[in-house]
OpenMM code with the backbone's topology and positions (N, CA, C; nanometers):
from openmm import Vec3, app, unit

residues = "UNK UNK UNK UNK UNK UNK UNK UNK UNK UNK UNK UNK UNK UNK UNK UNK UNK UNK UNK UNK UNK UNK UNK UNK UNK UNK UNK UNK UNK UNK UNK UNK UNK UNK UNK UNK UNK UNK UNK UNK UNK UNK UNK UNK UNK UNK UNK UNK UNK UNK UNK UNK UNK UNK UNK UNK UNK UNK UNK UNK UNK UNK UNK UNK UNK UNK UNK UNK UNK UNK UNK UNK UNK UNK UNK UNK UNK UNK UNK UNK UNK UNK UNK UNK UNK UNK UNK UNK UNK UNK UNK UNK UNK UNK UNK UNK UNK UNK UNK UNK UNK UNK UNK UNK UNK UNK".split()
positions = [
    Vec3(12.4516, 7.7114, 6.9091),
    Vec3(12.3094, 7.7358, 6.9167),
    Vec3(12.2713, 7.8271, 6.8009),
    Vec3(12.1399, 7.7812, 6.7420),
    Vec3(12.1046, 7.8704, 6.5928),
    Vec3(11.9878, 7.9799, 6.6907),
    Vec3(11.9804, 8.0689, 6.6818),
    Vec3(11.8909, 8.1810, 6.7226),
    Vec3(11.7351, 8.1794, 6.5572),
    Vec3(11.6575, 8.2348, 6.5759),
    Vec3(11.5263, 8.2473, 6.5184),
    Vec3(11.4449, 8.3305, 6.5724),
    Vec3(11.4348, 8.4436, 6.5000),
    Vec3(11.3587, 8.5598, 6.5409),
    Vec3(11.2409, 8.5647, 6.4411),
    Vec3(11.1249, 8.5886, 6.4383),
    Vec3(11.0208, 8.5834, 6.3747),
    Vec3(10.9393, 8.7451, 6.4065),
    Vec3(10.9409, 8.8703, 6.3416),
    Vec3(10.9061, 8.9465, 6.3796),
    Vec3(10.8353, 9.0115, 6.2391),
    Vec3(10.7277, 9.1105, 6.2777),
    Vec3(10.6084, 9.1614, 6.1356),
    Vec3(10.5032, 9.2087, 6.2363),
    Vec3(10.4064, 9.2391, 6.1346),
    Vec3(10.2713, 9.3524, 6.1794),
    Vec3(10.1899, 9.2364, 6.2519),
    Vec3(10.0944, 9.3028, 6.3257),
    Vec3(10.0297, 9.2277, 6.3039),
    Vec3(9.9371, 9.1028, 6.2584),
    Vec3(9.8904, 9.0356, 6.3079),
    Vec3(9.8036, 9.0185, 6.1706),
    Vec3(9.9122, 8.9076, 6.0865),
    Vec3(9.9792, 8.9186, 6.0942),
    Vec3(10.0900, 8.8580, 5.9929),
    Vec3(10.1166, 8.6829, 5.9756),
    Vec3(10.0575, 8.6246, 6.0940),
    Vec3(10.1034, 8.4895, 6.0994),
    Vec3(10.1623, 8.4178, 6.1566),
    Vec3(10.2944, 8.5736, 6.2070),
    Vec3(10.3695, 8.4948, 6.2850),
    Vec3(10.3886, 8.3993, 6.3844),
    Vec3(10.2240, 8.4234, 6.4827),
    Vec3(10.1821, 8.2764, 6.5719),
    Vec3(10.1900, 8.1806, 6.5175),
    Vec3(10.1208, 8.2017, 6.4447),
    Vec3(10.0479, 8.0271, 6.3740),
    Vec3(10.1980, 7.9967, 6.2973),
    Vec3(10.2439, 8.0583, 6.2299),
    Vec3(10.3869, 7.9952, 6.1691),
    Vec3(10.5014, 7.9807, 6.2673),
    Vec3(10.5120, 8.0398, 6.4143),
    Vec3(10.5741, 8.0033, 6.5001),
    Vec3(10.5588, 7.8432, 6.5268),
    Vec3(10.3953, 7.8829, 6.5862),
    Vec3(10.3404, 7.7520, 6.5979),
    Vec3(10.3648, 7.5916, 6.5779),
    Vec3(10.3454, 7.6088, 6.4423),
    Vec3(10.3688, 7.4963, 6.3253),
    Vec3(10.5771, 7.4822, 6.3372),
    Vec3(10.5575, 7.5412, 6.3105),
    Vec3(10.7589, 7.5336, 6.2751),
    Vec3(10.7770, 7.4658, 6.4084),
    Vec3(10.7549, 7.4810, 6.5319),
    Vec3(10.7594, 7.4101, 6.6730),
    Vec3(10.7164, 7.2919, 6.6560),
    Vec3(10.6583, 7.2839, 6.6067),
    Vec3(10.6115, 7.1516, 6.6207),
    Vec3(10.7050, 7.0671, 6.5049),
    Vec3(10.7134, 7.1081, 6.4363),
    Vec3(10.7522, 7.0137, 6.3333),
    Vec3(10.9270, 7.0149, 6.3785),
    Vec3(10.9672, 7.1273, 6.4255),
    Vec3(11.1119, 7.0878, 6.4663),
    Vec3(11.1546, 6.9900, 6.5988),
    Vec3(11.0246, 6.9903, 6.6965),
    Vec3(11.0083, 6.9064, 6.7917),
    Vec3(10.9818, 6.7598, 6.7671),
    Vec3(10.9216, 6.7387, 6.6609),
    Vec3(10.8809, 6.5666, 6.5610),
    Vec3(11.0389, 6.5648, 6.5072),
    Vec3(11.0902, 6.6509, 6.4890),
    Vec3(11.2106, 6.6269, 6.4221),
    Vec3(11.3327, 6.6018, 6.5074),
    Vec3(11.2749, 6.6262, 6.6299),
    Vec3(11.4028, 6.5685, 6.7846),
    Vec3(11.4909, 6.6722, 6.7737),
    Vec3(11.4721, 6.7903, 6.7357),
    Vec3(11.5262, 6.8993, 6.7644),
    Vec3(11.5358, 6.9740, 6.8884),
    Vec3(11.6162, 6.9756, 6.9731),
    Vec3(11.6169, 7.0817, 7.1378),
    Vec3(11.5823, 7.2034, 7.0611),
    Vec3(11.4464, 7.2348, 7.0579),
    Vec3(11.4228, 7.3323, 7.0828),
    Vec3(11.3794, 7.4874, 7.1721),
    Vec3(11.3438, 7.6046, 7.2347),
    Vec3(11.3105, 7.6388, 7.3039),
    Vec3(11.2238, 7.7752, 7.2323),
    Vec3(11.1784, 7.7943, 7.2916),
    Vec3(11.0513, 7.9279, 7.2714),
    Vec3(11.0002, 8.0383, 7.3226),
    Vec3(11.0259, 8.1611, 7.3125),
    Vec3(11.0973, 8.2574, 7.3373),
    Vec3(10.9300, 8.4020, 7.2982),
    Vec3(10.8487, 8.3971, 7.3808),
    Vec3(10.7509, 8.5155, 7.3337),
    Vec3(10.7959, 8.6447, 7.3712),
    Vec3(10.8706, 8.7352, 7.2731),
    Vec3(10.8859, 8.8500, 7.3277),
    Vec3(10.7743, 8.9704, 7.3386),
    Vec3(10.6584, 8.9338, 7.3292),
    Vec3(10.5543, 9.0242, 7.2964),
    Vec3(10.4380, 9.0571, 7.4248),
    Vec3(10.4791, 9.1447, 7.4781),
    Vec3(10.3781, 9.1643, 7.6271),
    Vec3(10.2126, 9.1543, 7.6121),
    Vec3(10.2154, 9.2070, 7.5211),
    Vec3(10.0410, 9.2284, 7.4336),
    Vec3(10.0037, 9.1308, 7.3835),
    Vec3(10.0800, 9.0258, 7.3827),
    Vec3(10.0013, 8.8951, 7.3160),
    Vec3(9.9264, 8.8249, 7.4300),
    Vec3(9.7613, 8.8113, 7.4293),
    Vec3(9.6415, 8.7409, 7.4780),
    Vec3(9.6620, 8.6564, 7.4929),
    Vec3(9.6505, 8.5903, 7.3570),
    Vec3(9.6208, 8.4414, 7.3078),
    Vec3(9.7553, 8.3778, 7.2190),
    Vec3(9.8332, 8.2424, 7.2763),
    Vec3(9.8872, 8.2356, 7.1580),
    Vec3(9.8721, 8.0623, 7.1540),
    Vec3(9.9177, 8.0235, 6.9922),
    Vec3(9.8570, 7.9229, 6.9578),
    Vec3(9.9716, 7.8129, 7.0098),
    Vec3(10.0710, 7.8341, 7.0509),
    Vec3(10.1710, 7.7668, 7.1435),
    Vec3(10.1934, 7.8086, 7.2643),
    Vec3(10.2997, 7.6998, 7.3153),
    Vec3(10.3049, 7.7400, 7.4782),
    Vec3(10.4518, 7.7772, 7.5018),
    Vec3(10.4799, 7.8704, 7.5165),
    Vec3(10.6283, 7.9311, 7.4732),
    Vec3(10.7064, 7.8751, 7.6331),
    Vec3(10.7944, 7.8812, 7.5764),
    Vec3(10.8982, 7.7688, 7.6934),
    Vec3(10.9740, 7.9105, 7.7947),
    Vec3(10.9812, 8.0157, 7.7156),
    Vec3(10.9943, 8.1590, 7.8267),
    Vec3(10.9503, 8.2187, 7.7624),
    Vec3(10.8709, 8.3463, 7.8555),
    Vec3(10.7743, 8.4324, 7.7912),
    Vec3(10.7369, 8.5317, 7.8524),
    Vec3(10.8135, 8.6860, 7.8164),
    Vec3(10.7945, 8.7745, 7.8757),
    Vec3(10.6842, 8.9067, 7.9379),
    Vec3(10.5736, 8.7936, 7.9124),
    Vec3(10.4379, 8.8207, 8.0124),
    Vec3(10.4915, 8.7352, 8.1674),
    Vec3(10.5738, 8.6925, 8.1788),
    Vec3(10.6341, 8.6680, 8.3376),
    Vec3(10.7044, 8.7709, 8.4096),
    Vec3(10.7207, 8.8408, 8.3060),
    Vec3(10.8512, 8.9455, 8.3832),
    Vec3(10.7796, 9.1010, 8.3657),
    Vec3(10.6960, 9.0776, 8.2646),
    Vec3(10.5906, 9.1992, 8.2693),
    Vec3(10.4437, 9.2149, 8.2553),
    Vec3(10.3845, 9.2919, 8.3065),
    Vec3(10.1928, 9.2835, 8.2584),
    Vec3(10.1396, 9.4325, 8.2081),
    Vec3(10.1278, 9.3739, 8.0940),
    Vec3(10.0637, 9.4739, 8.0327),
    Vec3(9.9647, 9.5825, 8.0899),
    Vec3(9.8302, 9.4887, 8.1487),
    Vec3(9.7461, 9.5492, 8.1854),
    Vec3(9.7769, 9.6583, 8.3634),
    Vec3(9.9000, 9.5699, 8.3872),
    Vec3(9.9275, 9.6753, 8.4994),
    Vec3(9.9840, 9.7807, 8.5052),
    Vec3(10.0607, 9.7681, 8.3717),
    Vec3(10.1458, 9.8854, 8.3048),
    Vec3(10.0505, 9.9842, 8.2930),
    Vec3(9.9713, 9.9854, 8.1972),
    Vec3(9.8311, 10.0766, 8.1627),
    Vec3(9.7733, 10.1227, 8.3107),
    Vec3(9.7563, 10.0476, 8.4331),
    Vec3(9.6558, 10.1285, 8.5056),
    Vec3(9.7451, 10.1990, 8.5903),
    Vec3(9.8875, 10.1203, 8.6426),
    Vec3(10.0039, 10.2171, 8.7321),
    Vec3(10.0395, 10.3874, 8.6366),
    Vec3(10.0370, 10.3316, 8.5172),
    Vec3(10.1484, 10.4863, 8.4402),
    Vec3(10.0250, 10.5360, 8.3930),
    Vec3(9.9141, 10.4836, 8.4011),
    Vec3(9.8061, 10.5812, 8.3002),
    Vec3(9.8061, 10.6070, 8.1642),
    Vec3(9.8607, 10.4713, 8.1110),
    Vec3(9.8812, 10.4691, 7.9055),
    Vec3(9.8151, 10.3536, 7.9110),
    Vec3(9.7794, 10.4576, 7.7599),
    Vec3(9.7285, 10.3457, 7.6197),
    Vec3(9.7990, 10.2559, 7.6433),
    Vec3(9.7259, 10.1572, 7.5280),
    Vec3(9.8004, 10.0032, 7.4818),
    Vec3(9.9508, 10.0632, 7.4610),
    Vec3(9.9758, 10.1630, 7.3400),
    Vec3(10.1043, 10.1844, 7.2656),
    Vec3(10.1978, 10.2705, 7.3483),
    Vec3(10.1382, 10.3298, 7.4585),
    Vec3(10.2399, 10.3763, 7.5277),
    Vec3(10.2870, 10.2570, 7.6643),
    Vec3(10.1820, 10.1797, 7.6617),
    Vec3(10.2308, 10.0716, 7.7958),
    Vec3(10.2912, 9.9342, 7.7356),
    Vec3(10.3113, 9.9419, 7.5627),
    Vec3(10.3956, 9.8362, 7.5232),
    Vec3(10.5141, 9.9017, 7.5212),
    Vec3(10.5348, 10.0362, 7.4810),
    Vec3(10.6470, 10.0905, 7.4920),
    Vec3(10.7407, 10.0924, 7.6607),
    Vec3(10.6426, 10.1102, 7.7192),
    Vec3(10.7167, 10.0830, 7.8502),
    Vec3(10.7053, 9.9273, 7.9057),
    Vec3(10.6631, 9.8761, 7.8592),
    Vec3(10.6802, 9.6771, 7.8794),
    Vec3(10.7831, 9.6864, 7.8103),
    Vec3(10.8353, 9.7243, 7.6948),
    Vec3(10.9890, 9.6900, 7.6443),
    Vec3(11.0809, 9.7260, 7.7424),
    Vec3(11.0628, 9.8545, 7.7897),
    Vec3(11.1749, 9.8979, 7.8335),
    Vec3(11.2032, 9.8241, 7.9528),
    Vec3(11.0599, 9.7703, 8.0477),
    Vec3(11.0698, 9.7202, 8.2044),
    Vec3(11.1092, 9.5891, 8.1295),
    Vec3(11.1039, 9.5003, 8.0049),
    Vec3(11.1310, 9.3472, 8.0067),
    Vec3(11.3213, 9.3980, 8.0363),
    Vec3(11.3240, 9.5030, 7.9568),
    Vec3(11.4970, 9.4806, 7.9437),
    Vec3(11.5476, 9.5504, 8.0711),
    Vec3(11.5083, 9.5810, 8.2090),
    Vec3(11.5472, 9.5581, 8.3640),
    Vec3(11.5635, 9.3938, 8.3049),
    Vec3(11.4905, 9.2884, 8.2869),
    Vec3(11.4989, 9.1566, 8.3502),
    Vec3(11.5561, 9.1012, 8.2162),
    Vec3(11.6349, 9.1341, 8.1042),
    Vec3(11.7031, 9.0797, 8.0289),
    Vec3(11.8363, 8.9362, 8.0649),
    Vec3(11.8659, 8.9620, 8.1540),
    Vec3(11.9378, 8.9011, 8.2579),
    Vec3(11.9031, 8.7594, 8.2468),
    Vec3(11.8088, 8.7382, 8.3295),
    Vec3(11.6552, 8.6694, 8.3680),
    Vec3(11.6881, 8.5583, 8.2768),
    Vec3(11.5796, 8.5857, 8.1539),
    Vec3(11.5262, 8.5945, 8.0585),
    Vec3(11.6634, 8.5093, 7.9425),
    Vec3(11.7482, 8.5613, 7.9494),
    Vec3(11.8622, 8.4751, 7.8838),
    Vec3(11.8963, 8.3583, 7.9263),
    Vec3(11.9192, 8.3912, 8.0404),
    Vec3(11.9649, 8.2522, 8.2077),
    Vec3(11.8656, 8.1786, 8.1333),
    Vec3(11.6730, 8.1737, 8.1644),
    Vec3(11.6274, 8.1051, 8.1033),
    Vec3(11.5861, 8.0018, 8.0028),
    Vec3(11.6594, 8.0835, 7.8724),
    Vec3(11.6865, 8.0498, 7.7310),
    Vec3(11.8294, 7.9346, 7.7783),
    Vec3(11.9211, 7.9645, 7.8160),
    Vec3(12.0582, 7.9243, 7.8095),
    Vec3(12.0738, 7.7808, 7.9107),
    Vec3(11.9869, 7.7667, 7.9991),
    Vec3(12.0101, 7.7096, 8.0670),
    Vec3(11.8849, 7.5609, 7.9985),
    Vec3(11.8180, 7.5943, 7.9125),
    Vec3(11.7555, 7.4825, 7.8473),
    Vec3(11.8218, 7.4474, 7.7461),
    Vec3(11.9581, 7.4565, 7.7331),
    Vec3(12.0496, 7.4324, 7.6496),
    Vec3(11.9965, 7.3663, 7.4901),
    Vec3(11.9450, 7.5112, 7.4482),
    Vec3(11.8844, 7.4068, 7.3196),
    Vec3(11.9710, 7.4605, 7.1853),
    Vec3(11.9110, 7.3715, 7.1104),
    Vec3(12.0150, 7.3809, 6.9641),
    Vec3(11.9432, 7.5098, 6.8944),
    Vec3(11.8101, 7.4992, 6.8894),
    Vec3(11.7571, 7.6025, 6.8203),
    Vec3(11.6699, 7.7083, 6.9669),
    Vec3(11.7152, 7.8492, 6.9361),
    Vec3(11.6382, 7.9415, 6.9852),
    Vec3(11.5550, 8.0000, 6.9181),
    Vec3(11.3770, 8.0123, 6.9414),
    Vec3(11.3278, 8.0593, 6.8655),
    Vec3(11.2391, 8.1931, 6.9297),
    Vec3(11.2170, 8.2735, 6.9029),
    Vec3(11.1814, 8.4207, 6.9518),
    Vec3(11.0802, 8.4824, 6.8702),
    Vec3(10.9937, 8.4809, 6.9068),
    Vec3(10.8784, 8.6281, 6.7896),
    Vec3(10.8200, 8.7223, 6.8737),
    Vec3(10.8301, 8.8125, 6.8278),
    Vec3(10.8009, 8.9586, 6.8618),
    Vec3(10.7176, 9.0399, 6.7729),
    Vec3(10.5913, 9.0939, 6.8310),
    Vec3(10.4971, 9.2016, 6.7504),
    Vec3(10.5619, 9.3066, 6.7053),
    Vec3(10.5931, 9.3605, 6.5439),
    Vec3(10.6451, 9.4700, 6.5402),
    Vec3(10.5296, 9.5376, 6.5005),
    Vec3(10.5314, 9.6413, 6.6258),
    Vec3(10.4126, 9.7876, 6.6106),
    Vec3(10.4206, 9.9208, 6.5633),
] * unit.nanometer
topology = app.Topology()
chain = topology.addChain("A")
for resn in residues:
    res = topology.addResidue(resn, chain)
    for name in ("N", "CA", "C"):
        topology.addAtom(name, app.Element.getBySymbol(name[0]), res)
């Protein structure tokens, strides 16, 4: 299995070039799978095949602990990796050739 991590600022693309690369490796009959590591992501321009807004919520983070965005992404990292476990099983068990993963770096 080839792993693919796609990580940068904001702003950067990385959706939309996630995006696109999915698709075109999927026309290409590639097992692929799709991997959102980013709790704070709204909107994204694909439909990620696991995606760790299942295992965490942002917005509940913020109203239980009483943080900002940057202190309740900081603690969405830490609560996704309780369910790291999870989250692999997931990936592993769609037995694909390519793993692909992007993550907001803040």
């Amino acid at each position: 299995m080839y792993a693919v991590f796609v990580v940068g600022m904001a702003g950067s693309g990385k959706s939309v070039f996630t995006a696109n690369f999915l698709d075109w490796l999927r026309m290409s009959d590639q097992n692929v799978v799709s991997l959102n590591l980013d709790p704070g992501a709204v909107a994204l321009p694909y439909n990620p095949d696991v995606d760790v807004r299942e295992y965490v919520d942002l917005d509940a983070i913020m109203e239980e602990y009483q943080l900002g965005p940057n202190g309740a992404l900081l603690m969405a990292a830490d609560l996704a990796g309780d369910h790291i476990e999870e989250i692999k099983e997931s990936v592993e068990d769609s037995g694909p050739d390519i793993f692909w993963s992007t993550h907001q770096d803040r």
